[in-house]
DOMIBA-759163 format. One record per residue (C-alpha): chain; x, y, z. Coordinates in steps of 0.05 Angstrom, whole numbers, plus 5000, padded with zeros to 4 digits. Each point is the difference from the previous one (the first is absolute). Layout:
// residues N
{ch = A, u = X, v = Y, w = Z} $
...
//
This chain:
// residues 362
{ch = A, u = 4774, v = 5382, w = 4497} $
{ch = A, u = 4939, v = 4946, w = 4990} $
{ch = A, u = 5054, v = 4963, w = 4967} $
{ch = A, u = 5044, v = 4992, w = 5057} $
{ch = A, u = 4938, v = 4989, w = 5052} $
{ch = A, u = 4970, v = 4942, w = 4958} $
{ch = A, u = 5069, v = 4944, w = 5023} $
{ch = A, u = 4994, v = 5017, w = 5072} $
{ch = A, u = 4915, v = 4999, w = 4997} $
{ch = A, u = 5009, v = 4932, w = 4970} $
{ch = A, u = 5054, v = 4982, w = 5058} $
{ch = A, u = 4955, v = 5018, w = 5046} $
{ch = A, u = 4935, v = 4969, w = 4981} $
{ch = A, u = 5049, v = 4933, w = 4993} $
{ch = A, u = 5022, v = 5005, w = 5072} $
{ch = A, u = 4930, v = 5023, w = 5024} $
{ch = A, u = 4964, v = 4929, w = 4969} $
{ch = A, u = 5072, v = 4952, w = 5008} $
{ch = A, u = 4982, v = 4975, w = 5062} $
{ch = A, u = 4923, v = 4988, w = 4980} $
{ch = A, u = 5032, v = 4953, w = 4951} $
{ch = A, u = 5046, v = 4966, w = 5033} $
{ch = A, u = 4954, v = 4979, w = 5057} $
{ch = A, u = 4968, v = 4964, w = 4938} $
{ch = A, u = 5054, v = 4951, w = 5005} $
{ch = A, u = 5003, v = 4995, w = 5074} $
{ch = A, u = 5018, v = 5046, w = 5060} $
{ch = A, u = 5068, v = 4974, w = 5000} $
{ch = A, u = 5015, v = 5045, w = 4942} $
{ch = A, u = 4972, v = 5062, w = 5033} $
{ch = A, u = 5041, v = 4990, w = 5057} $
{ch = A, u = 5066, v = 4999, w = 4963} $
{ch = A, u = 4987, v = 5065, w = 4967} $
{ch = A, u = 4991, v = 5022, w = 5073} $
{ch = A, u = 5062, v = 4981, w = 5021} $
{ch = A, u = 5034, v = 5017, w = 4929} $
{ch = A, u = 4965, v = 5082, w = 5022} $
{ch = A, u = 5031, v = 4982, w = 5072} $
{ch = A, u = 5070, v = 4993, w = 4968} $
{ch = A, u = 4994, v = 5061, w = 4955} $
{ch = A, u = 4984, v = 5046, w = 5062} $
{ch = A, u = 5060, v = 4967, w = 5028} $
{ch = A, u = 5045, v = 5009, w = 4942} $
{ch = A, u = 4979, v = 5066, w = 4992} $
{ch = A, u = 5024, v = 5021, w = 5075} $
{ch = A, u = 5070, v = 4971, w = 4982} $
{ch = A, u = 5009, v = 5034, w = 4934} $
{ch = A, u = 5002, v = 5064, w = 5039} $
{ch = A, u = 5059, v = 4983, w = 5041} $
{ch = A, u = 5034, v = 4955, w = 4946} $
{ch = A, u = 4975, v = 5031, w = 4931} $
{ch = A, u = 4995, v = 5065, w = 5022} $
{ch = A, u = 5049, v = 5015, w = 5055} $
{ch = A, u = 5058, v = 4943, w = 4979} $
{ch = A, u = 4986, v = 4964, w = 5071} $
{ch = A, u = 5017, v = 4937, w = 5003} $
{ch = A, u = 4942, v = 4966, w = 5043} $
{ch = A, u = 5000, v = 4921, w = 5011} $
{ch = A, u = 4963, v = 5007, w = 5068} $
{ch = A, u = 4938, v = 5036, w = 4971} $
{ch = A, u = 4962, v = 4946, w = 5031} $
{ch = A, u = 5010, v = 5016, w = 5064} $
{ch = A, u = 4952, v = 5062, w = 4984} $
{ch = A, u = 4936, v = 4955, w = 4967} $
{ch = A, u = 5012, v = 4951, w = 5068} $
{ch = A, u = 4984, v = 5074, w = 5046} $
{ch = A, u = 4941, v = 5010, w = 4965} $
{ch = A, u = 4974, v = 4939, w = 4996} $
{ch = A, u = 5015, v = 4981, w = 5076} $
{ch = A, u = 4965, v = 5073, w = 5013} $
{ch = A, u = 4939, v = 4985, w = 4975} $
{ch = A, u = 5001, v = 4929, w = 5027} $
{ch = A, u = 5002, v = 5034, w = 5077} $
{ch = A, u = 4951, v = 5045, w = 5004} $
{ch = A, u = 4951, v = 4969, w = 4950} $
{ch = A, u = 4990, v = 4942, w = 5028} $
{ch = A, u = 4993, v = 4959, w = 5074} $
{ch = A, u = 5069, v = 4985, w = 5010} $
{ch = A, u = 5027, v = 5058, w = 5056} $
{ch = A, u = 4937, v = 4974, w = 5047} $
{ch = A, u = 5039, v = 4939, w = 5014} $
{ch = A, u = 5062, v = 5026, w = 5026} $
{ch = A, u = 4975, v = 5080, w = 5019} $
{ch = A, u = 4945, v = 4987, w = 5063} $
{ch = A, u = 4993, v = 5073, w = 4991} $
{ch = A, u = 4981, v = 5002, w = 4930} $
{ch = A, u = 4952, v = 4939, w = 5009} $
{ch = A, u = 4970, v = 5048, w = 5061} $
{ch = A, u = 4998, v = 5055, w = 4952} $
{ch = A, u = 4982, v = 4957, w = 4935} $
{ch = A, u = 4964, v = 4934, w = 5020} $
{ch = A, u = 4993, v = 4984, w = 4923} $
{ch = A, u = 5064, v = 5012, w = 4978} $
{ch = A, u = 5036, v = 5066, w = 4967} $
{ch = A, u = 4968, v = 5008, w = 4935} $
{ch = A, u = 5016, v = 5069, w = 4980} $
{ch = A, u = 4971, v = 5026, w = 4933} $
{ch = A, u = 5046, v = 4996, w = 4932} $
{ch = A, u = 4995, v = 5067, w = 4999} $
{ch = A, u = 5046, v = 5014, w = 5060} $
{ch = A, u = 5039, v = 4929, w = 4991} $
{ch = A, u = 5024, v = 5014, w = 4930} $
{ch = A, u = 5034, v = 5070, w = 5027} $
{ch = A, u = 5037, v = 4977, w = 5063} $
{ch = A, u = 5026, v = 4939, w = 4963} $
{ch = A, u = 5030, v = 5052, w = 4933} $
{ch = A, u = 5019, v = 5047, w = 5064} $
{ch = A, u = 5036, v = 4943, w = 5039} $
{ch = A, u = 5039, v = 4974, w = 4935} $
{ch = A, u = 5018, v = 5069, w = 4981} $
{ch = A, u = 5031, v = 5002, w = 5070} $
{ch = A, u = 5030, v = 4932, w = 4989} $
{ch = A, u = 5035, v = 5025, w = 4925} $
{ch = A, u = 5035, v = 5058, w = 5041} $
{ch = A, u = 5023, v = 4950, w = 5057} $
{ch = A, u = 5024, v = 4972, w = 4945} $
{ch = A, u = 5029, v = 5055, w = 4958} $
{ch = A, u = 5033, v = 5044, w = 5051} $
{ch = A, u = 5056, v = 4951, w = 5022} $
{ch = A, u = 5014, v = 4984, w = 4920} $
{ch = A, u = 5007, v = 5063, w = 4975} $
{ch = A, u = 5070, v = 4993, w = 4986} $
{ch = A, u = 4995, v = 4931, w = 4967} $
{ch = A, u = 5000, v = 4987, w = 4932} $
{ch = A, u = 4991, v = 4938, w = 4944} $
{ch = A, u = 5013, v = 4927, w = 5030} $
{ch = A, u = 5015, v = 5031, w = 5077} $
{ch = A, u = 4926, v = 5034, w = 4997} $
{ch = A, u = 4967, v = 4933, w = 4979} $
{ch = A, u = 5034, v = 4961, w = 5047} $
{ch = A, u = 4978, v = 5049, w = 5064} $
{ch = A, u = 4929, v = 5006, w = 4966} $
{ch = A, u = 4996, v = 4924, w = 4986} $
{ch = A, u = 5023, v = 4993, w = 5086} $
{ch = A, u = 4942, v = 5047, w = 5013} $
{ch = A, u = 4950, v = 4958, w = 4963} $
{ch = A, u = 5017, v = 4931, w = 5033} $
{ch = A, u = 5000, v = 5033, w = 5061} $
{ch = A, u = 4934, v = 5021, w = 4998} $
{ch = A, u = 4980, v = 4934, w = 4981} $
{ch = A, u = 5039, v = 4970, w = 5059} $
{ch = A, u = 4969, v = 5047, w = 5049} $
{ch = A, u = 4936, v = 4986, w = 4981} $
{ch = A, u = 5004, v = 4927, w = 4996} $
{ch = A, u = 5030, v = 5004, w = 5075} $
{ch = A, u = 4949, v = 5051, w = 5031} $
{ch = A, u = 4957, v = 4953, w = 5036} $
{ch = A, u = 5031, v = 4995, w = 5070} $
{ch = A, u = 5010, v = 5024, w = 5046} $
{ch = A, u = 4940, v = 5043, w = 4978} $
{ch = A, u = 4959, v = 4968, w = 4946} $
{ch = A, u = 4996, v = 5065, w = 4946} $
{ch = A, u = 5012, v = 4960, w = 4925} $
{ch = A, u = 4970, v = 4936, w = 5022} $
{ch = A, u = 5072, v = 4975, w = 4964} $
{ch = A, u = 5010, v = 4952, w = 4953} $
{ch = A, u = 4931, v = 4984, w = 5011} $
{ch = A, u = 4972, v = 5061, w = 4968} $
{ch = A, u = 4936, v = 5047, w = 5005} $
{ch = A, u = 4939, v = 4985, w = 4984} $
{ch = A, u = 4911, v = 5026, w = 5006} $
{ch = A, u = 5031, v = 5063, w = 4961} $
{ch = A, u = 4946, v = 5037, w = 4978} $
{ch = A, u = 4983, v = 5014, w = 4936} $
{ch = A, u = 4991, v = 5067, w = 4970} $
{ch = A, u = 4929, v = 5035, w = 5007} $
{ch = A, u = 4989, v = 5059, w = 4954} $
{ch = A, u = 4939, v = 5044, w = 5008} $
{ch = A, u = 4971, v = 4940, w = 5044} $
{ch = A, u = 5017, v = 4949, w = 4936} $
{ch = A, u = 5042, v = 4944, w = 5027} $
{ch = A, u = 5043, v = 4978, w = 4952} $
{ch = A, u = 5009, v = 4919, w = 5022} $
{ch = A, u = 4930, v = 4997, w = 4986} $
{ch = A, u = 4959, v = 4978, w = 4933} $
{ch = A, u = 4960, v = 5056, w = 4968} $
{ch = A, u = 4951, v = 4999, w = 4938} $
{ch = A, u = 5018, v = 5063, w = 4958} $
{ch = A, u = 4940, v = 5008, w = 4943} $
{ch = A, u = 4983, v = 4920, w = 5003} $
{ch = A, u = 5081, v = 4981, w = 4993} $
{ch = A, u = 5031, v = 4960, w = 5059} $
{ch = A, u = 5053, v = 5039, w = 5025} $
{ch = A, u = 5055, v = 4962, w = 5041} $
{ch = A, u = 5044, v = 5039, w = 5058} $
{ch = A, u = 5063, v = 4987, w = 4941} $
{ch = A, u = 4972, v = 5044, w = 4960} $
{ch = A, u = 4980, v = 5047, w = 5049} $
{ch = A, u = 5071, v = 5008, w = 5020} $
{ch = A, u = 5025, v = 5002, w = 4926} $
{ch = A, u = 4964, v = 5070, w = 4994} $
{ch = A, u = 5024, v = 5029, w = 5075} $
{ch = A, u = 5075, v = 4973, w = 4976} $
{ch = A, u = 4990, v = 5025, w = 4932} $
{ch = A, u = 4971, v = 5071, w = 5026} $
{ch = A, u = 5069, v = 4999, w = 5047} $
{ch = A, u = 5050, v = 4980, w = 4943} $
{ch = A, u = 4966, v = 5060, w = 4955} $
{ch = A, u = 5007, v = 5044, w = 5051} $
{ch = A, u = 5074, v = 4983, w = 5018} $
{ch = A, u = 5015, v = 4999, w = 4928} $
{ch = A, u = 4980, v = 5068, w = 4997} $
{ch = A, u = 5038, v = 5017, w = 5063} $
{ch = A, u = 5069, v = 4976, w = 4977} $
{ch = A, u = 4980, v = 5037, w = 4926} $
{ch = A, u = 5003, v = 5061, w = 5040} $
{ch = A, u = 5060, v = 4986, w = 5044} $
{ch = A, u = 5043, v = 4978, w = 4944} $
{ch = A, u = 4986, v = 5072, w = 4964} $
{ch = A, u = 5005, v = 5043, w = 5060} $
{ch = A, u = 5059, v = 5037, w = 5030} $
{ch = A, u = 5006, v = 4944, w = 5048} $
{ch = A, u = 4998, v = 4947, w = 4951} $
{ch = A, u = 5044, v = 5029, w = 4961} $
{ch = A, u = 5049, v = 5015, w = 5054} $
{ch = A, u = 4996, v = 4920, w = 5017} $
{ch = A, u = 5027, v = 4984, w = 4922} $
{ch = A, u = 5055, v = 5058, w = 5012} $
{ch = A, u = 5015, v = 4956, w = 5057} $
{ch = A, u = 4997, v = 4931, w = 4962} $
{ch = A, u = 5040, v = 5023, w = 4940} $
{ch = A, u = 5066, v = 5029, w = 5042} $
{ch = A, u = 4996, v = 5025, w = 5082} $
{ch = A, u = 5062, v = 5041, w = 4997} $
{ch = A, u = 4975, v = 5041, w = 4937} $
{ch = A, u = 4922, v = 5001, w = 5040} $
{ch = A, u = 5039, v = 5029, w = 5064} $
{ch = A, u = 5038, v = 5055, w = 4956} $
{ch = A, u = 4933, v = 5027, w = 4973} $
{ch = A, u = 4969, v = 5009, w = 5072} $
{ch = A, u = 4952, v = 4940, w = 5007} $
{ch = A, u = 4999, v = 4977, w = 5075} $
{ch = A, u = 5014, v = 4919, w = 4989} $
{ch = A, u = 4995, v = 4988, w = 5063} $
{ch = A, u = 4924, v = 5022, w = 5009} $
{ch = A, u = 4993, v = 4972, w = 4927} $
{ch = A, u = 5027, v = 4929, w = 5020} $
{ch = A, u = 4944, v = 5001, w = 5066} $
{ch = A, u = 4942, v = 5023, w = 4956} $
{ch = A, u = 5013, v = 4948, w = 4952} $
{ch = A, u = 5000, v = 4944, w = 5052} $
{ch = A, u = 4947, v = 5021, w = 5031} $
{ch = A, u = 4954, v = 5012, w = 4952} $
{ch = A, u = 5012, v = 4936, w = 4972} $
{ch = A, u = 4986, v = 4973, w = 5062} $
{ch = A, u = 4933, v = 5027, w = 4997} $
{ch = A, u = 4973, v = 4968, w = 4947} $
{ch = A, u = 5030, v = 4930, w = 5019} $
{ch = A, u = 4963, v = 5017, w = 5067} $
{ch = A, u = 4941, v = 5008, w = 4962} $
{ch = A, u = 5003, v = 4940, w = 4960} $
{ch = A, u = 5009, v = 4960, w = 5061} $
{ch = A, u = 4944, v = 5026, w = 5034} $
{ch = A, u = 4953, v = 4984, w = 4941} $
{ch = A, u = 5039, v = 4922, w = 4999} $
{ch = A, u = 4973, v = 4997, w = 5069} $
{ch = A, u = 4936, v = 5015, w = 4993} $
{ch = A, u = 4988, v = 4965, w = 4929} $
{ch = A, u = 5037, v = 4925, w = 5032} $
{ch = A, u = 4962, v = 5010, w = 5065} $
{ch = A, u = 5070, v = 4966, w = 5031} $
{ch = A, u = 5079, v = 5022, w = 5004} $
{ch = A, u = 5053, v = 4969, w = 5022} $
{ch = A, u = 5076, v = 5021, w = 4997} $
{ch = A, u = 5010, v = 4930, w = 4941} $
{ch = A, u = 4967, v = 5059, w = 4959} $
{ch = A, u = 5053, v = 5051, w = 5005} $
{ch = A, u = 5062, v = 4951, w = 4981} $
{ch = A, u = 5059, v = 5024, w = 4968} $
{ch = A, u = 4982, v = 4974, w = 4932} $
{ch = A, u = 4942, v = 5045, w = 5001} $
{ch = A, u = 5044, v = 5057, w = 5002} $
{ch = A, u = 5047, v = 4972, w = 4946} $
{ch = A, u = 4937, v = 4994, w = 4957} $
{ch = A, u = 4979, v = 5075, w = 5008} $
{ch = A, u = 5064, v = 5024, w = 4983} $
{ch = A, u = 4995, v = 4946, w = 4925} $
{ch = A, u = 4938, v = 5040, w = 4992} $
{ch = A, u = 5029, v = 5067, w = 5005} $
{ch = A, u = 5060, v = 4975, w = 4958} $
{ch = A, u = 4968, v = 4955, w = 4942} $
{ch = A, u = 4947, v = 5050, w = 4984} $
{ch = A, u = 5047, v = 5059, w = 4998} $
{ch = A, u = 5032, v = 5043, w = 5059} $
{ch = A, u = 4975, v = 5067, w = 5006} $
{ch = A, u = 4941, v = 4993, w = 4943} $
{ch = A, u = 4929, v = 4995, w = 5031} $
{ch = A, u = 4967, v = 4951, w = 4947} $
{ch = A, u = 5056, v = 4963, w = 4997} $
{ch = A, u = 5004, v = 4987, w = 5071} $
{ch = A, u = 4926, v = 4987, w = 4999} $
{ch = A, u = 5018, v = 4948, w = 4940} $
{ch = A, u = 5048, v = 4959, w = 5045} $
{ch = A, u = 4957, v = 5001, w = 5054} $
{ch = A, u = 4936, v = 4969, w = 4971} $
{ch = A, u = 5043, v = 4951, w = 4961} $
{ch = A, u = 5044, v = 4974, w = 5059} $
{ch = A, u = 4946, v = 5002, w = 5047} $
{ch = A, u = 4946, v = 4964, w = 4951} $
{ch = A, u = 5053, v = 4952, w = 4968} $
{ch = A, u = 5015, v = 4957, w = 5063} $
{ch = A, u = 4921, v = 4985, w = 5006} $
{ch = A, u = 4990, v = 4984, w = 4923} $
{ch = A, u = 5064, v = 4952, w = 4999} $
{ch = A, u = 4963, v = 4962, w = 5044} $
{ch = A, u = 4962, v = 4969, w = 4947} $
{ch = A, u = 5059, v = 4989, w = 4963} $
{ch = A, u = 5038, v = 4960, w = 5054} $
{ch = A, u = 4950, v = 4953, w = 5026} $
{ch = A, u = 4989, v = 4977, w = 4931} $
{ch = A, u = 5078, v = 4993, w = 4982} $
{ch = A, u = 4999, v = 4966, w = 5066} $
{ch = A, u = 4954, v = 4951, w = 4988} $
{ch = A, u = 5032, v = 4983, w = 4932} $
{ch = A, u = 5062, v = 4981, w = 5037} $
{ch = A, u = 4959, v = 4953, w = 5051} $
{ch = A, u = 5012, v = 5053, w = 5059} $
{ch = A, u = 5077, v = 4987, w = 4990} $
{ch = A, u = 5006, v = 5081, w = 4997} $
{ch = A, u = 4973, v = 5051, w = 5058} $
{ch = A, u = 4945, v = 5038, w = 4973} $
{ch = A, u = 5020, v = 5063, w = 5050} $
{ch = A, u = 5078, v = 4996, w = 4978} $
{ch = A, u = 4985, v = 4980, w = 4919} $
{ch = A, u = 4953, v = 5071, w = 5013} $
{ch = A, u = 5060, v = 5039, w = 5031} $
{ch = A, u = 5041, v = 4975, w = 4943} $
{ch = A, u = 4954, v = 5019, w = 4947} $
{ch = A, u = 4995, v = 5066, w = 5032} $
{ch = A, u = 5078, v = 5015, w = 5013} $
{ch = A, u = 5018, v = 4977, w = 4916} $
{ch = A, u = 4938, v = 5051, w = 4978} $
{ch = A, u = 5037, v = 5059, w = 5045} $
{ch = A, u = 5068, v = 4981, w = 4967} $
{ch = A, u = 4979, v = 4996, w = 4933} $
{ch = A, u = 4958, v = 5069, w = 5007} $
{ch = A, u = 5064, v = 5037, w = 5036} $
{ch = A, u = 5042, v = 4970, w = 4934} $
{ch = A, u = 4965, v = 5032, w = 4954} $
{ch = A, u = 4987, v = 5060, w = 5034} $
{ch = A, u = 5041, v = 5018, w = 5046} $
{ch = A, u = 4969, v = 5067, w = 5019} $
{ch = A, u = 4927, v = 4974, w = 5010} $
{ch = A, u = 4934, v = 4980, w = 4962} $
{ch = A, u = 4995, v = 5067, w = 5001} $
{ch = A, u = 5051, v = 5048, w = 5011} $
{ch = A, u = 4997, v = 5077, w = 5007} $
{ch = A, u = 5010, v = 5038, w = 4943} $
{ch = A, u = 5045, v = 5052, w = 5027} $
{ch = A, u = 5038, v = 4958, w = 5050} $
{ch = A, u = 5069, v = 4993, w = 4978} $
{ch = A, u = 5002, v = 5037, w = 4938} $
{ch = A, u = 5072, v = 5047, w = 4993} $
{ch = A, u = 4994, v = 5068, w = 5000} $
{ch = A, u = 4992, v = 5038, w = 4934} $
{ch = A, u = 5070, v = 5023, w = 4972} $
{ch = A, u = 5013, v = 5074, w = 5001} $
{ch = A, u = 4998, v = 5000, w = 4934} $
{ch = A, u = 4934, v = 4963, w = 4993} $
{ch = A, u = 4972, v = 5047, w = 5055} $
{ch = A, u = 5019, v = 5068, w = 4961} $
{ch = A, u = 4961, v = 4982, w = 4957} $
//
């Protein structure tokens, strides 16, 4: 039993002092493992509908954009400007605690992933990806266009003044000194993402080895055969979209809050497209996996930035740092999907053939 305890000890004392490190080098570093924990929350919420459930999702999104616009309007000045009333009521602004944020914005993208889900239900492979892929640019549409006649998104200007996150009276977008160390608001949002991705990890453990999980992988493997052994797909299908909503409404809430600014430019297709790589590179269905592709596709687009400026400069500027990057980026997902084509790091059981009679006798 110590045996087995020592590997994850070590994992977590890594994670625990990573970001102490890295801010060594500069807080740029910090902030990309922020966004690279952002990105695993994200692809975590999608593995449920797509690893789990077989649910197609290219719109998924649309779900981190709720959030993230939730937080933005009631933690922070914007509504007094357009509301009279709510500048009567709040003369500084709306600037409701995390603690009540954070739930209305998982509540309202849960509601969202059953908008969503109910008129789908039906759907299946490329016909579900092209409604859910509708649903995402719509979202983004709507909230690019929701500035008149009544100002609400501020539009393609964005939100911004969001407040930052205040736990226990400790703001986090502010300096602190922890036992003589300088400790920048980066790293205090490494350890609130970090606490989140733990806990969600543990979550979806759960889920995948509960009735319900298993009911979703009934459902993935063959519908027809799930139906004919009693499993409601229906109320299977809504569950999974909405609780993967829930944790991209999560993880759009904390993007507000940690960027201080949103704008609908941050909820673009590609964004969804990129989610769904995570999901798929690392390994459908298989939580480290999934949390593989995710740090690696969400880190590798910052670190191939000081590869491309470099091979730019060698050509005298006759290549596009930001396209030479994309290109470097799109060769490394080929190459990995090449040489394995179920993931980095696939799941064990997933697509194995059932034991032979014969085997099983015995």
């Amino acid at each position: 039993m110590k045996n087995k305890l020592i590997p994850f000890l070590i994992a977590a004392a890594a994670l625990l002092v990573l970001p102490l490190i890295a801010q060594q080098f500069g807080n740029a570093w910090v902030r990309i493992v922020d966004i690279a924990l952002l990105y695993v929350l994200l692809a975590l919420g999608l593995n449920i509908v797509v690893g789990y459930a077989g649910l197609l999702d290219l719109g998924y999104v649309a779900f981190y954009a709720v959030g993230a616009y939730m937080f933005a309007l009631l933690a922070s000045p914007h509504l007094i400007e357009t509301f009279p009333a709510i500048a009567a009521a709040f003369p500084n602004g709306l600037h409701m605690p995390w603690w009540a944020v954070i739930p209305l914005g998982a509540g309202l993208a849960a509601i969202a992933g059953l908008l969503l889900g109910a008129p789908v239900l039906r759907l299946r492979g490329d016909y579900l990806a092209i409604v859910t892929l509708g649903f995402g640019e719509i979202i983004r549409v709507f909230l690019n266009n929701l500035d008149a006649p009544v100002n609400i998104t501020n539009g393609p200007k964005g939100i911004s003044q969001i407040d930052a996150i205040r736990i226990f009276g400790f703001d986090l977008a502010k300096r602190k000194e922890w036992f003589g160390m300088d400790i920048p608001s980066v790293t205090q949002y490494y350890y609130l993402f970090l606490a989140l991705v733990v806990f969600s990890v543990v979550l979806c453990y759960r889920l995948q080895r509960s009735r319900i999980g298993r009911a979703w992988m009934a459902m993935r493997e063959d519908e027809t055969a799930a139906k004919a052994m009693g499993i409601n797909v229906r109320n299977m299908k809504l569950l999974a979209f909405a609780m993967g909503a829930t944790f991209g409404g999560v993880s759009g809430a904390m993007f507000a809050s940690f960027q201080g600014f949103v704008s609908p430019e941050s909820f673009a297709l590609q964004e969804s497209i990129m989610i769904v790589a995570m999901v798929v590179l690392g390994g459908i269905g298989h939580l480290p996996g999934v949390i593989l592709g995710a740090l690696l596709l969400a880190a590798l687009p910052e670190v191939l930035r000081y590869v491309a400026g470099p091979l730019q400069a060698m050509t005298d500027g006759r290549l596009d740092a930001a396209i030479l990057r994309q290109l470097m980026i799109a060769l490394a997902m080929i190459g990995i999907m090449l040489a394995r084509p179920r993931g980095l790091w696939p799941s064990p059981e997933h697509g194995k053939a059932a034991p032979s009679p014969a085997a099983a006798a015995k």
